[in-house]
C-alpha positions, 0 to 999 in steps of 0.5 A: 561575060565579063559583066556577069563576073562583075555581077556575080562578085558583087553578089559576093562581096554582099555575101560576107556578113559582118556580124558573122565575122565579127562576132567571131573575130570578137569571140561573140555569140552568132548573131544568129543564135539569139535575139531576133537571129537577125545577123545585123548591128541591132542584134549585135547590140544586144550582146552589149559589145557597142564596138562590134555593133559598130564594126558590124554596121559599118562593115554591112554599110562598106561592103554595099558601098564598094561593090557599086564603087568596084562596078563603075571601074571596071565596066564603066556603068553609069546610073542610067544603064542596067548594068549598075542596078544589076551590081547594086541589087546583086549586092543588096541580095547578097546580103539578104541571102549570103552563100557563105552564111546559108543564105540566112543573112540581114535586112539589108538596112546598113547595105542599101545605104552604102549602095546608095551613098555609091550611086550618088553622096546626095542620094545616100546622106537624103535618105540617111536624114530621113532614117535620123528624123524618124529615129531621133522622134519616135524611136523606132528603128524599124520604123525608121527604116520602113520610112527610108525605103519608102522614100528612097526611090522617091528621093532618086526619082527627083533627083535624077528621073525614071531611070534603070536605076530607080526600079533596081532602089524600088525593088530593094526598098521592097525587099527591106520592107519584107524583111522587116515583116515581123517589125511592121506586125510588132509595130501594129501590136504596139510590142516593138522595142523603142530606141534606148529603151529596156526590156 
């Protein structure tokens, strides 16, 4: 029981988004309202408010971070059991689907990493480098992520072997890409927006 409410409130805490609070603190539009609707640092950028963009990513990226964190002390899971992925894709989910925002939430980018980051600093900063390279070469921050989570369970699977754990990165890395659905058509019809560019 004990371990479920440790689930359940890492659920939660991914729940919060901070575009949502951000932008209200801030007095922003909702991130909802424009752009993609997406409520994640991208779509916040578009407002021109490179501080609440940066706030909201950093949010997005502690909260993932801390749920995983707040898991190993309470329960003292370890990335070789269960109970760990579960708290890490309860987080994630969390975000994709915040009850507190009518389950219309992000695509989970800056939150898988702070997970990530979590289970293992090596990991996360991997992963994180894959991100960069893709970004700073092509200029596609969709793309970049796509990338990423291909790569982050692979990237896991090197390091530490098949583990519960690697299944849990394995289906969040799968629910990013499905988020991004409209980013890989955009991609495929050569329309997607390049990093720094102007519409």
């Amino acid at each position: 029981m004990f371990n479920a409410l440790v689930i359940l409130g890492a659920y939660l805490i991914g729940s919060v988004s901070f575009a949502v609070v951000v932008s209200k603190v801030m007095r922003l539009p909702d991130p909802h309202s424009y752009g993609s609707g997406n409520p994640g640092a991208t779509n916040v950028l578009r407002t021109g408010n490179k501080l609440a963009a940066i706030l909201t990513l950093l949010g997005d990226a502690a909260k993932g971070y801390v749920a995983v964190v707040i898991a190993r002390v309470l329960i003292g899971v370890e990335i070789d059991s269960w109970g760990l992925p579960t708290v890490a894709a309860a987080a994630f989910i969390g975000h994709l689907f915040p009850v507190f925002h009518g389950f219309k939430g992000g695509k989970g980018v800056a939150t898988a990493l702070g997970i990530l980051l979590a289970i293992d600093w090596v990991l996360g900063l991997t992963t994180l480098s894959t991100w960069l390279i893709v970004a700073v070469f092509l200029r596609y921050s969709s793309l970049a992520a796509l990338v990423s989570a291909v790569f982050a369970p692979i990237y896991f699977i090197f390091l530490f072997g098949v583990q519960p754990m690697a299944i849990a990165i394995a289906v969040m890395s799968a629910l990013l890409i499905w988020r991004h659905k409209a980013n890989i058509q955009k991609l495929l019809r050569g329309e997607e927006g390049r990093i720094g560019s102007k519409k």
